[in-house]
C-alpha positions, 0 to 999 in steps of 0.5 A: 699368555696372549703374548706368548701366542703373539709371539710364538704363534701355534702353527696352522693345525690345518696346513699340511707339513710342506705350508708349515715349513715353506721354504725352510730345510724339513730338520731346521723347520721341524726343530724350529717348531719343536723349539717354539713349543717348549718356550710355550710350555715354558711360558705357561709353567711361569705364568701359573707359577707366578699366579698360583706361587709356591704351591703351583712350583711344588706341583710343577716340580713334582709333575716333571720328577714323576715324569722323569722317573716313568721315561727313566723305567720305560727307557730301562724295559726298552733297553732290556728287551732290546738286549735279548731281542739281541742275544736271541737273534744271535744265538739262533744264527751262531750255532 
């Protein structure tokens, strides 16, 4: 993993947004920061699974479906509540 945070550094967690980003444009430095993270997670999952084999990739599998089908149900509460958040703002505006 050390070559992982050689490669793809954690950011100062004490630097404010502005040093973080320096003279990069806030949406390209942010999703650049975004990026670097999911190729340290990436690397941390192939490394586990390389040392820990099949039994860690069944793990990591059903950690990630498990995770999929929360944000799934989630997604469908939100959307629900959004739609009669919608149907009842109009219905007391249209009479």
């Amino acid at each position: 993993m050390s070559a992982v945070y050689e490669k793809l550094p954690l950011p100062d967690k004490n630097a404010s947004l502005d040093e973080i980003l320096s003279n990069t444009p806030t949406h390209q430095g942010i999703q650049n920061m975004i990026i670097n993270a999911e190729a340290r997670e990436a690397s941390a999952i192939s490394t586990f699974c390389n040392k820990f084999g099949d039994e860690a990739k069944l793990l990591v599998l059903t950690a990630a479906h498990d995770h999929g089908v929360e944000c799934g149900k989630w997604a469908v509460v939100v959307d629900t509540v959004l739609r009669l958040r919608h149907l009842n703002f109009y219905k007391f505006f249209v009479r």
